[in-house]
C-alpha positions in Angstrom: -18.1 1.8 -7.2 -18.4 5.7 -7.1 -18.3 7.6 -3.6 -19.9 10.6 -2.8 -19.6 12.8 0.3 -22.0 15.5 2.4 -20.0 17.6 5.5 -22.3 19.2 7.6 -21.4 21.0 10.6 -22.6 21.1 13.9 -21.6 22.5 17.9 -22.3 20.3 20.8 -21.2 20.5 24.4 -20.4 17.6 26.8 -18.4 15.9 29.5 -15.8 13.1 29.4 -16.7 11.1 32.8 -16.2 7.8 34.3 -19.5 7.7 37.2 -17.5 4.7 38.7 -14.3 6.3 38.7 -13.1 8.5 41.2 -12.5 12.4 40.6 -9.2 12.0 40.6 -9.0 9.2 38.2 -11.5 11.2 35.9 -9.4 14.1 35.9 -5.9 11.6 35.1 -7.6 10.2 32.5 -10.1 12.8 31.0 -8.2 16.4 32.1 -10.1 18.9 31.0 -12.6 17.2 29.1 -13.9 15.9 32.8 -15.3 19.5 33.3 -17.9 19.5 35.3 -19.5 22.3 33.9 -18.9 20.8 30.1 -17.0 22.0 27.0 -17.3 22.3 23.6 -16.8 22.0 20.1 -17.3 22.6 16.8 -17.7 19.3 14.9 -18.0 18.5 11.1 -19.6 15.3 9.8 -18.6 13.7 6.7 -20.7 11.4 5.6 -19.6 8.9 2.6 -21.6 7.0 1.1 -21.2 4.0 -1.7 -23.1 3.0 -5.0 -23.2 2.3 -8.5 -24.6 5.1 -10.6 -28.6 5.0 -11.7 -28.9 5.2 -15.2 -32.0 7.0 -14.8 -30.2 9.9 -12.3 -26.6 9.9 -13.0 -26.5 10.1 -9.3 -25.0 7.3 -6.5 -27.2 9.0 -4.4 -29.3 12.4 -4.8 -27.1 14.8 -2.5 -30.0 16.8 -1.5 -31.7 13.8 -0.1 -28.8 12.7 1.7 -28.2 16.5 3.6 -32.0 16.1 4.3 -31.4 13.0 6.0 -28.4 14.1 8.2 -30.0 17.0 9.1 -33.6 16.0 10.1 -31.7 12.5 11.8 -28.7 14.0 13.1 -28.0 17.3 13.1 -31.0 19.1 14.1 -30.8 16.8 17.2 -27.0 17.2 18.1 -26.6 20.9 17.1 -26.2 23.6 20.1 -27.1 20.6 22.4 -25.6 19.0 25.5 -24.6 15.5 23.9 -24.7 14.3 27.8 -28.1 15.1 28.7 -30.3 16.5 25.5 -30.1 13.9 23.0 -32.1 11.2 23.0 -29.3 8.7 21.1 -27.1 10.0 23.2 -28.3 8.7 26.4 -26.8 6.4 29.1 -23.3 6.6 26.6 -19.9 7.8 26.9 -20.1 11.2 24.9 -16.5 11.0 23.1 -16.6 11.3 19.2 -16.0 7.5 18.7 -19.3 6.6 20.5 -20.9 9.6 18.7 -19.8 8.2 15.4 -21.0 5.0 15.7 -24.1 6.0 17.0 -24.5 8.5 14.1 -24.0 5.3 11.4 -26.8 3.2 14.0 -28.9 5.8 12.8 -27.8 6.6 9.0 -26.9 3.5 7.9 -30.2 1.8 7.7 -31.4 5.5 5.9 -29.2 5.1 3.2 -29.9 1.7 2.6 -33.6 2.5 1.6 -32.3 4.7 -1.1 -30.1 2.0 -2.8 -27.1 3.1 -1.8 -24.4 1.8 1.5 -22.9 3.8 4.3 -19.3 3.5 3.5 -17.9 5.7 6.2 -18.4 8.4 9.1 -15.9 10.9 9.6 -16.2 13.0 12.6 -13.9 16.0 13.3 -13.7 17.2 16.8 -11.1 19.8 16.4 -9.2 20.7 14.0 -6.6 18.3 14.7 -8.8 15.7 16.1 -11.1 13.1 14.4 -12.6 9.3 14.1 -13.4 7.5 10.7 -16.2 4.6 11.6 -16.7 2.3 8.5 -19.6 -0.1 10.3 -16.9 -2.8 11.6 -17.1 -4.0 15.0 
C-alpha cells in the first residue's frame, strides 16, 4: 500500500458557542474562542490518501486531480469564510476543527473513492501547535 499526501491551505473565521449554555459557561468552557465577534485562523489540510500503484500511471492517485478536488470541494468554500454562517457544510454544527475534519472526509471520501483510490486520513492544523487527524472511524 503506497500513501500520498496534498496540503492545501486555507483562513476561516468562527465562534466556539454552546446556544444552550449560558455566557458564562460559554466563556469557562470556550474563553476566547466564544468571541462574539469571531476569530480566526490559518488552517492547513493534509489530505492522505491510500492505493496500490496503476501500472498504466505509476501513480496511487494523479496529485493534480486530487488538489482539484480539495479545492473545488473544500477549499474554495471554506477559504476567507465565516465557518459559522457562510458554508453550506458547515451549517447547524459546532465549528471546532474536529467537526470540520470530519465533515471535510463526508465530503472527500466518497471523491476519492471514484478514482480507485481510499481516504486514509484528514489532518487539520489549526495553529501551529494545534491539530486533529480523522481516519473515517466513528
Amino acid at each position: 500500500m503506497i500513501y500520498i499526501e496534498r496540503k492545501e491551505r486555507f483562513s476561516a473565521a468562527h465562534q466556539l458557542y454552546n446556544p444552550h449554555w449560558s455566557e458564562e459557561k460559554n466563556q469557562a468552557v470556550f474563553g476566547k474562542c466564544a468571541n462574539k465577534n469571531f476569530h480566526g485562523h490559518n488552517y492547513t489540510l493534509t489530505v492522505t490518501v491510500k492505493g496500490k500503484i496503476n501500472p498504466d500511471t505509476g501513480f496511487v492517485m494523479n496529485l493534480v486531480d486530487l488538489k482539484q478536488l480539495i479545492t473545488e470541494h473544500i477549499t474554495e468554500k471554506l477559504d476567507h469564510a465565516n465557518l459559522n454562517h457562510d458554508v453550506d457544510f458547515m451549517r447547524g454544527k459546532f465549528s471546532s476543527t474536529e467537526v470540520l475534519a470530519e465533515e471535510i472526509w463526508k465530503i472527500l471520501e466518497p471523491l476519492i473513492a471514484a478514482h480507485g483510490c481510499q481516504l486514509h486520513k484528514i489532518r487539520l492544523d489549526e495553529t501551529l501547535n494545534n491539530a486533529v487527524e480523522y481516519f473515517g472511524e466513528d
